[in-house]
py3Dmol code that shows the C-alpha trace and the ligand (Angstrom):
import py3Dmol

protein = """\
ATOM      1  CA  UNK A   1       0.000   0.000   0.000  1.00  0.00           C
ATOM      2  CA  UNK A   2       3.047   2.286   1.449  1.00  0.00           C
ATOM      3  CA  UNK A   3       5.243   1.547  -1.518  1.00  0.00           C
ATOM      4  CA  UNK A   4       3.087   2.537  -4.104  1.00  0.00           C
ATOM      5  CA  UNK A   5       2.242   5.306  -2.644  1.00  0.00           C
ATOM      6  CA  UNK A   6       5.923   6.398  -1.886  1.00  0.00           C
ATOM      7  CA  UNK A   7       6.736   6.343  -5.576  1.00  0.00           C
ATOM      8  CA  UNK A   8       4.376   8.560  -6.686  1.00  0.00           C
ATOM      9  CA  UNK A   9       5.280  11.275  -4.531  1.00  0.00           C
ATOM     10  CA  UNK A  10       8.854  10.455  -5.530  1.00  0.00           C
ATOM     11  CA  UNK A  11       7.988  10.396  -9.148  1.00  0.00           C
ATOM     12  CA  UNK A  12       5.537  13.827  -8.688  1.00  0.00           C
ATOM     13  CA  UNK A  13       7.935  17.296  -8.715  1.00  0.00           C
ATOM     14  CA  UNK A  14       8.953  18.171  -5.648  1.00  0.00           C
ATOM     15  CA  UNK A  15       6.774  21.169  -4.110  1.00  0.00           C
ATOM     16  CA  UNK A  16       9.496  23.610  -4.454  1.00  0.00           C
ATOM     17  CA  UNK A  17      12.991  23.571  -6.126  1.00  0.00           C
ATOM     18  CA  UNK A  18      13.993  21.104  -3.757  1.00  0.00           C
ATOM     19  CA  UNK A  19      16.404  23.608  -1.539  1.00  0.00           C
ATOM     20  CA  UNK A  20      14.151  23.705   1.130  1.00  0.00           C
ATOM     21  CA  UNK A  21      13.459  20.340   1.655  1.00  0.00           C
ATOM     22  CA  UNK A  22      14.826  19.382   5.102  1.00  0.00           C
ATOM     23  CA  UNK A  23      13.172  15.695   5.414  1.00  0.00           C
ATOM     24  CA  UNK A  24      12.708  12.842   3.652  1.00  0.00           C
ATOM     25  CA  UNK A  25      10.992  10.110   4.800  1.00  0.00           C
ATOM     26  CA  UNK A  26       9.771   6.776   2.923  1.00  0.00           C
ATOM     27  CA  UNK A  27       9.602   9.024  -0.031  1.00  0.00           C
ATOM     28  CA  UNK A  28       7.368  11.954   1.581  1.00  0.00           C
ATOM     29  CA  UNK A  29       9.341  15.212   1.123  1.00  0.00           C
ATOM     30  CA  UNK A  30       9.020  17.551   3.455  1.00  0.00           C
ATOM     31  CA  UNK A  31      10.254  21.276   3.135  1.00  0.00           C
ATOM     32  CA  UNK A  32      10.310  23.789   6.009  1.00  0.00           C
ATOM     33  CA  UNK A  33       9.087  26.789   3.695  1.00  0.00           C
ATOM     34  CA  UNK A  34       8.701  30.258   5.783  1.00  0.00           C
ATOM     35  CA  UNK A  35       5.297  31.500   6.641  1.00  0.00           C
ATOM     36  CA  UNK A  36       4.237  34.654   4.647  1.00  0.00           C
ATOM     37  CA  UNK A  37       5.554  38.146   6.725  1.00  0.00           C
ATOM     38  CA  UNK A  38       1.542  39.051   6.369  1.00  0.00           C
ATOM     39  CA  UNK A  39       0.692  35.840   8.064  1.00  0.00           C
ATOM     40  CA  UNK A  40       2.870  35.966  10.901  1.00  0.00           C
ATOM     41  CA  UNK A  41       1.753  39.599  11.572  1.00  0.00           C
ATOM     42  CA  UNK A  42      -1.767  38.728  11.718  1.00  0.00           C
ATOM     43  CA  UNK A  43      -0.760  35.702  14.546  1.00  0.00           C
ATOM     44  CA  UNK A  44       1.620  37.750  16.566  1.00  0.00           C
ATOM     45  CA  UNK A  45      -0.677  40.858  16.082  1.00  0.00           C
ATOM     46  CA  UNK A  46      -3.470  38.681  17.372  1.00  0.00           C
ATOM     47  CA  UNK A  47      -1.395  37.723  20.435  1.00  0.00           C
ATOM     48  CA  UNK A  48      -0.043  41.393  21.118  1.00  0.00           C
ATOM     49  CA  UNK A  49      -3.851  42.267  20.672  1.00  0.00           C
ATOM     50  CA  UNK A  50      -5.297  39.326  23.009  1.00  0.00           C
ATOM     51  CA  UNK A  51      -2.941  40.663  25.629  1.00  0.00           C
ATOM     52  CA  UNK A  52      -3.599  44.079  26.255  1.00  0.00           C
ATOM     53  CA  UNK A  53      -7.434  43.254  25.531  1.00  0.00           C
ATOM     54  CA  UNK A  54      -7.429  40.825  28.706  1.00  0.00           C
ATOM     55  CA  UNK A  55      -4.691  43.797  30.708  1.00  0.00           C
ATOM     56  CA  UNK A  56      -7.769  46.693  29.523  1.00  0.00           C
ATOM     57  CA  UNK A  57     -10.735  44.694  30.293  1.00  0.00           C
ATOM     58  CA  UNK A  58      -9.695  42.057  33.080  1.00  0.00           C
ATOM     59  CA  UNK A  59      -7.048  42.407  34.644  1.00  0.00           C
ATOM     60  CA  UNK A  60      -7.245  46.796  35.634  1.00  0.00           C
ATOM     61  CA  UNK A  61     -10.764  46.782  34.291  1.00  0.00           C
ATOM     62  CA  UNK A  62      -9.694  49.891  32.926  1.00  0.00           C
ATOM     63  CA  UNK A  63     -11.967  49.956  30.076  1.00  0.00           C
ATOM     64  CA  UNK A  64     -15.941  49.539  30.396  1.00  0.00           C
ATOM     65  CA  UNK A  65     -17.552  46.174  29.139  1.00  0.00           C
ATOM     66  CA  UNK A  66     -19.890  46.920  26.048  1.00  0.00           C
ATOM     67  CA  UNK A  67     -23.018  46.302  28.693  1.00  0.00           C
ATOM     68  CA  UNK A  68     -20.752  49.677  31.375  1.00  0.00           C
ATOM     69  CA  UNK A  69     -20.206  51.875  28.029  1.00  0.00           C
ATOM     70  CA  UNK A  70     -23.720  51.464  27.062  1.00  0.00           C
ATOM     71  CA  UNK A  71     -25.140  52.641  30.655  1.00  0.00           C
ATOM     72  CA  UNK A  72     -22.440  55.394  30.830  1.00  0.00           C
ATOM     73  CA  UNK A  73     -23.648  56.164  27.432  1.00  0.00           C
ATOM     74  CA  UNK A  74     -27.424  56.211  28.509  1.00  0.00           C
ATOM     75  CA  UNK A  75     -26.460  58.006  31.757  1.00  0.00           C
ATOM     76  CA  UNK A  76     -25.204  60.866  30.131  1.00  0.00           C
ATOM     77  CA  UNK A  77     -27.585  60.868  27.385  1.00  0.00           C
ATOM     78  CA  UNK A  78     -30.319  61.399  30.184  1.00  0.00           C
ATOM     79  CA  UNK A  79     -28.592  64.048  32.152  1.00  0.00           C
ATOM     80  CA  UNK A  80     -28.342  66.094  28.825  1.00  0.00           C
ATOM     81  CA  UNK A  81     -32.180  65.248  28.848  1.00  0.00           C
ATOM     82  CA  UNK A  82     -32.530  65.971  32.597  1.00  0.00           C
ATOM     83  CA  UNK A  83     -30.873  69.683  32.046  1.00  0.00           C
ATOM     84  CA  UNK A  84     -33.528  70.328  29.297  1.00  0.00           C
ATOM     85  CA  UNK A  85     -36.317  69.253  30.952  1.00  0.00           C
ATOM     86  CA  UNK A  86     -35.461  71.194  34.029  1.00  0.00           C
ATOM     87  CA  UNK A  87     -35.454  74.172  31.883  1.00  0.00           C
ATOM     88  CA  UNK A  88     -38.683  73.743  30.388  1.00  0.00           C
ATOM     89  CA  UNK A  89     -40.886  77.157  30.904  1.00  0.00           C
ATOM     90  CA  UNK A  90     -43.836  76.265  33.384  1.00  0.00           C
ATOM     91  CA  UNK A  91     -43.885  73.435  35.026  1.00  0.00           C
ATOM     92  CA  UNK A  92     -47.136  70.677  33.201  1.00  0.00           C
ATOM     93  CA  UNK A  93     -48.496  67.371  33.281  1.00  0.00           C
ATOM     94  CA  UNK A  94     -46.305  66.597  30.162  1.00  0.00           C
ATOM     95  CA  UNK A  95     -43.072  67.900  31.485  1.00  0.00           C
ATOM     96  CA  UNK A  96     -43.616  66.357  34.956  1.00  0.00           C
ATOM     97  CA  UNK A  97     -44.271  63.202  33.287  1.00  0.00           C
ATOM     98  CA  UNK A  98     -41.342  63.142  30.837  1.00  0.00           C
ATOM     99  CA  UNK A  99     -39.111  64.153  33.970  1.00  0.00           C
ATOM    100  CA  UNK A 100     -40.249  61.100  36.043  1.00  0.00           C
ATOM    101  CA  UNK A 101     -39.492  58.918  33.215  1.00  0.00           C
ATOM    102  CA  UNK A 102     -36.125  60.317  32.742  1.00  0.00           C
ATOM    103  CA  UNK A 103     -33.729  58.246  35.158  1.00  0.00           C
ATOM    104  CA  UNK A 104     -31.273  61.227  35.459  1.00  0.00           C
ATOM    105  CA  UNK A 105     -34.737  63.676  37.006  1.00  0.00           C
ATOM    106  CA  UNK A 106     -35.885  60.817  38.714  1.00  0.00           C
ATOM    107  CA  UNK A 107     -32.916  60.047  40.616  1.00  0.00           C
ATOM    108  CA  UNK A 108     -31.900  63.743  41.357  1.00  0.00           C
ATOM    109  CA  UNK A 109     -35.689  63.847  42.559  1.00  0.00           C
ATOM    110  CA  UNK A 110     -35.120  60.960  44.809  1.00  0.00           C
ATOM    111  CA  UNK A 111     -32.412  63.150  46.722  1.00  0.00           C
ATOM    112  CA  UNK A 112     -34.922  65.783  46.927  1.00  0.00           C
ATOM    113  CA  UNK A 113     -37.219  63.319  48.386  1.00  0.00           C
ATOM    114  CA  UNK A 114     -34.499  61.849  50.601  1.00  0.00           C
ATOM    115  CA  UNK A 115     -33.623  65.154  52.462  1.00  0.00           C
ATOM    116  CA  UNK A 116     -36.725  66.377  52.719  1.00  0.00           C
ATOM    117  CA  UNK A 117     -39.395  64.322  52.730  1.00  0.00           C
ATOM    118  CA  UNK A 118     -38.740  60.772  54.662  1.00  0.00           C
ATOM    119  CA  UNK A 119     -39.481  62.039  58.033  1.00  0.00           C
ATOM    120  CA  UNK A 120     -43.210  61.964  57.532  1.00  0.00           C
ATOM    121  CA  UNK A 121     -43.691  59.985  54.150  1.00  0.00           C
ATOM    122  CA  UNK A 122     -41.268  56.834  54.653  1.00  0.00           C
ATOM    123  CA  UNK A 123     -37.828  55.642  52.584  1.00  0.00           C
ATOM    124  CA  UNK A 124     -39.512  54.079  50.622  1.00  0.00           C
ATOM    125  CA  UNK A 125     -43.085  56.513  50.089  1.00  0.00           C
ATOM    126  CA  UNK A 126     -44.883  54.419  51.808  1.00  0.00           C
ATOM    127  CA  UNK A 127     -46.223  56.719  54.282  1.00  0.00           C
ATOM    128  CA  UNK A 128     -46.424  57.619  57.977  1.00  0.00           C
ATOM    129  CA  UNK A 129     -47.219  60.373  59.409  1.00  0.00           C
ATOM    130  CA  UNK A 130     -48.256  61.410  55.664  1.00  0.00           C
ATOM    131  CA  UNK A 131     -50.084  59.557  53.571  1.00  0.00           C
ATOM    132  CA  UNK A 132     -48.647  56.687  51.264  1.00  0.00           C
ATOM    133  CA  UNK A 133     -47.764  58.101  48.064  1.00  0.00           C
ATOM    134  CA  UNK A 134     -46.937  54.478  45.838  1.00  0.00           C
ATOM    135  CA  UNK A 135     -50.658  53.583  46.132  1.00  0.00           C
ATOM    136  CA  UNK A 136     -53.663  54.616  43.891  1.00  0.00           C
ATOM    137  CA  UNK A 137     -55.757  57.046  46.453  1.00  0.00           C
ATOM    138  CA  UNK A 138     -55.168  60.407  46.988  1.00  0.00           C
ATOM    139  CA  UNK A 139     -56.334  63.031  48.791  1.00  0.00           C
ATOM    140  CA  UNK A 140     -55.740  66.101  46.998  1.00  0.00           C
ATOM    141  CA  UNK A 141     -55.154  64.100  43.363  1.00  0.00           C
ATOM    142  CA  UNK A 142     -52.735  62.152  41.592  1.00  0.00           C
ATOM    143  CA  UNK A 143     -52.147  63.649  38.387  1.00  0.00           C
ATOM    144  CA  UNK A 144     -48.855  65.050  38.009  1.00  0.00           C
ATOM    145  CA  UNK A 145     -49.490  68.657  38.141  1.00  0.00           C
ATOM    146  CA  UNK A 146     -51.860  68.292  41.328  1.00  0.00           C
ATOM    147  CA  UNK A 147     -48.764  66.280  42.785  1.00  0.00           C
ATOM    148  CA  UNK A 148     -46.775  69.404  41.825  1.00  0.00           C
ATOM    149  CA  UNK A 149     -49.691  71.826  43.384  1.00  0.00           C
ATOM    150  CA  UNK A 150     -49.708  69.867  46.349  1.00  0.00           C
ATOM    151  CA  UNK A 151     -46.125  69.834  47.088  1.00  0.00           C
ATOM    152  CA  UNK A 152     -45.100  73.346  45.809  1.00  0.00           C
ATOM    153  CA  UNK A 153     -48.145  75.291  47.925  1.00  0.00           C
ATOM    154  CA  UNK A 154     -48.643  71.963  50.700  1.00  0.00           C
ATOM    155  CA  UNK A 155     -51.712  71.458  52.954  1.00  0.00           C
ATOM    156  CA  UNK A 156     -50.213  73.249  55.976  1.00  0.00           C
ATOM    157  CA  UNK A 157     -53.061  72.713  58.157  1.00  0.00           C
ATOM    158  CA  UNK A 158     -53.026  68.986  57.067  1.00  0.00           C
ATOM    159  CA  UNK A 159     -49.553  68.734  58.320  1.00  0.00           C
ATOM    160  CA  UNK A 160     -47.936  68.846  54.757  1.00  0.00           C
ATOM    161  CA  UNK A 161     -45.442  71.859  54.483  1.00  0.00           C
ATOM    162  CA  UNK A 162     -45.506  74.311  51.558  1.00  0.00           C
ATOM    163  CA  UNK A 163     -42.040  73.403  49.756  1.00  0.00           C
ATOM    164  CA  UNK A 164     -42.303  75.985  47.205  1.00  0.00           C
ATOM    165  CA  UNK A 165     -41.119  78.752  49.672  1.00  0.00           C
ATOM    166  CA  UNK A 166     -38.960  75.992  51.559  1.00  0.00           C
ATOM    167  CA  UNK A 167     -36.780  74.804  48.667  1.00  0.00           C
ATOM    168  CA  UNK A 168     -37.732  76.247  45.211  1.00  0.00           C
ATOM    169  CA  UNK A 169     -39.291  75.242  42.368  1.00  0.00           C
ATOM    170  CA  UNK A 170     -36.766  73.541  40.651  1.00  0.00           C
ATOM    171  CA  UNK A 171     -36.574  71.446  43.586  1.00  0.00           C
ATOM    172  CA  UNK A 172     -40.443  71.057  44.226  1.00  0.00           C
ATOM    173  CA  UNK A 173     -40.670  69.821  40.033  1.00  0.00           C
ATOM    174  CA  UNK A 174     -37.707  66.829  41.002  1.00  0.00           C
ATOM    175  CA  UNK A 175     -39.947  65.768  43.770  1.00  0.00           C
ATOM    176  CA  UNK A 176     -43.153  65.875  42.037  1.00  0.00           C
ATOM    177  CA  UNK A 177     -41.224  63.664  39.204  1.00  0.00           C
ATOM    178  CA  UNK A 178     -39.744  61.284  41.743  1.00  0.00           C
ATOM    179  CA  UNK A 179     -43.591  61.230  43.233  1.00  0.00           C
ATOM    180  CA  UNK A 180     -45.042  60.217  40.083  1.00  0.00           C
ATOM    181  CA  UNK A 181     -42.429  57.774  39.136  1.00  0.00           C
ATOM    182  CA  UNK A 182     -43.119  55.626  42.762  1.00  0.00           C
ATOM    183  CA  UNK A 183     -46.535  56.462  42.460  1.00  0.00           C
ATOM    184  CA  UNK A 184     -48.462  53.119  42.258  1.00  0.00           C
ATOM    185  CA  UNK A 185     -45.582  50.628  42.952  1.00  0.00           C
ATOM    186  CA  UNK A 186     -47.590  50.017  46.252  1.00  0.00           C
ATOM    187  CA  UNK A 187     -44.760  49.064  48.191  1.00  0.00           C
ATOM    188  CA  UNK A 188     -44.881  46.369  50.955  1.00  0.00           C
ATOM    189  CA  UNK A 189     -45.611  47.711  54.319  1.00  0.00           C
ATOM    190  CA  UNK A 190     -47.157  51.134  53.320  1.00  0.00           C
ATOM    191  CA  UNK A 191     -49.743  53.006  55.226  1.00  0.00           C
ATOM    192  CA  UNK A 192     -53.384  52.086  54.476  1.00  0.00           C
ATOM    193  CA  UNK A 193     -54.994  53.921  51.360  1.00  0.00           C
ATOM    194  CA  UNK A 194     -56.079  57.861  52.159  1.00  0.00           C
ATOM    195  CA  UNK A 195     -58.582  60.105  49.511  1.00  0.00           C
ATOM    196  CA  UNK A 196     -60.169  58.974  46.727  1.00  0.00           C
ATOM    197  CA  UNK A 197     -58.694  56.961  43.921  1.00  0.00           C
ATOM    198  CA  UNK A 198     -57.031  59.051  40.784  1.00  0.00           C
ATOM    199  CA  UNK A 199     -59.351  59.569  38.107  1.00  0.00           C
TER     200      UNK A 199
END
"""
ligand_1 = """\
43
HEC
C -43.897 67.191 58.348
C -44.351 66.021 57.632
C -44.279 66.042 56.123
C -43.203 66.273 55.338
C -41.779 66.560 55.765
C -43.668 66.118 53.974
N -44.995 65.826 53.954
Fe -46.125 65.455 52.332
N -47.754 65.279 53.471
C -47.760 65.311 54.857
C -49.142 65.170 55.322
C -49.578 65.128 56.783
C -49.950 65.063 54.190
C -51.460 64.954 54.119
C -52.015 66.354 54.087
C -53.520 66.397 54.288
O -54.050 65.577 55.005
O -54.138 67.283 53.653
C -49.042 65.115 53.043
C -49.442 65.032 51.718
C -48.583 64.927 50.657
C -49.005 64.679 49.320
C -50.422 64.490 48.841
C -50.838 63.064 49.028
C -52.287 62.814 48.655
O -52.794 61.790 49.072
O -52.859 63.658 47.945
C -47.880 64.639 48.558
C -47.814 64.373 47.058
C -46.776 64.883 49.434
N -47.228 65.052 50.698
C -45.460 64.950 49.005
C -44.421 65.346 49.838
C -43.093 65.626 49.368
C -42.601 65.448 47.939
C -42.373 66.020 50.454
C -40.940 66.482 50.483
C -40.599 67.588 49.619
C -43.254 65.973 51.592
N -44.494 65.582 51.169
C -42.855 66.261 52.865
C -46.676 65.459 55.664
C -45.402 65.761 55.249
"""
view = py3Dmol.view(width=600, height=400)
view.addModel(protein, "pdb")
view.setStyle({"model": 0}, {"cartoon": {"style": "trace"}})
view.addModel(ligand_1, "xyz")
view.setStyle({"model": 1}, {"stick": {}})
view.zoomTo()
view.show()
C-alpha cells in the first residue's frame, strides 16, 4: 500500500525547487518553507492584541464592558435630557411626566425626596405620618401637576409643608417627578390607602 504510494510522490515534482526540503521520509518530502511576513503579523498581532485586551478589560478593568459603556452612554444621554427638561418654561403634566421617566430627574428627585421628605412619608413613600404616596388614592389628586400643586403650595393645616417657599421650584418639580415615578408601585408595608382613587 506504502510503496506505491511512496513512488508517486517520488515520481511527482517536488513542491518547491527542492532547496528547502529538510526531510525525507519513505519518499514523503518535506520542506520547512517560511510562513508569509503578512501571516505571521496577523498571529503575533493577534497575540499582542489578546494581551492588552485581557490587561484593559480584566485584569485593571480599565476599560468599560460593552453592557458599562452602554449605561455610561445612557447616563449621560439622560442628564443632557434631565438639564432640558429642568429648563422647560412652566412646570405641566407633560413635562412632569417626561421628567419622572427620565432616570437622570428621577434620581436627582429621589435626593430631593431623601432630604426632605422621609421624616413623615417613609424611605420608601410608603407613608407615615403622611399619607402613602406608591398607592392609587389620593387626597388632593394624583395627576402630576396636582402632585406638583400639592407639594409646591402643601396642605399646611393637614400637616404637609408648603415646599415651594422651603426649597424652590426647581426642587419642588424633582420631587413631584420622583412622586409620580413611585406612584403606584404600592410598596410592601405602606400606610393604608387615604382620599379617593385618581381619576
Ligand atoms: C412634616 C411632615 C411632612 C413632610 C416633611 C412632607 N410631607 Fe407630604 N404630606 C404630609 C401630610 C400630613 C400630608 C397629608 C395632608 C392632608 O391631610 O391634607 C401630606 C401630603 C402629601 C401629598 C399628597 C398626598 C395625597 O394623598 O394627595 C404629597 C404628594 C406629598 N405630601 C409629598 C411630599 C413631598 C414630595 C415632600 C418632600 C418635599 C413631603 N411631602 C414632605 C406630611 C409631610
Amino acid at each position: 500500500m506504502s510503496t506505491e504510494r511512496h513512488v508517486t510522490t517520488k515520481e511527482a515534482p517536488p513542491p518547491d525547487s527542492g532547496e528547502g526540503i529538510v526531510h525525507e521520509y519513505d519518499g514523503i518530502l518535506e520542506a520547512d518553507n517560511h510562513l508569509p511576513r503578512w501571516w505571521l503579523m496577523t498571529l503575533y498581532g493577534a497575540i499582542a492584541f489578546s494581551a492588552l485586551y485581557w490587561l484593559g478589560y480584566e485584569a485593571f478593568k480599565a476599560l468599560p464592558s460593552p453592557r458599562e459603556a452602554y449605561a455610561i452612554e445612557q447616563a449621560k444621554a439622560a442628564a443632557a435630557e434631565a438639564v432640558k427638561l429642568k429648563a422647560m418654561g412652566a412646570a405641566s403634566d407633560e413635562n412632569l411626566v417626561a421628567m419622572a421617566k427620565n432616570a437622570a430627574a428621577a434620581s436627582e428627585g429621589k435626593e430631593v425626596f431623601t432630604k426632605n421628605c422621609v421624616s413623615c412619608h417613609a424611605a420608601n413613600g410608603g407613608g407615615g405620618i403622611g399619607p402613602n404616596l406608591t398607592d392609587g388614592a389620593w387626597l388632593h389628586g394624583g395627576k402630576p401637576m396636582q402632585v406638583y400643586a400639592t407639594i409646591k403650595d402643601g396642605y399646611v393645616k393637614g400637616g404637609m409643608p408648603a415646599w415651594g417657599a422651603l426649597i424652590g421650584e426647581e426642587r419642588v418639580r424633582l420631587a413631584a417627578a420622583y412622586v409620580i415615578s413611585i406612584k403606584g408601585t404600592n410598596v410592601p408595608g405602606g400606610k393604608a390607602p387615604q382620599g379617593a382613587p385618581e381619576l
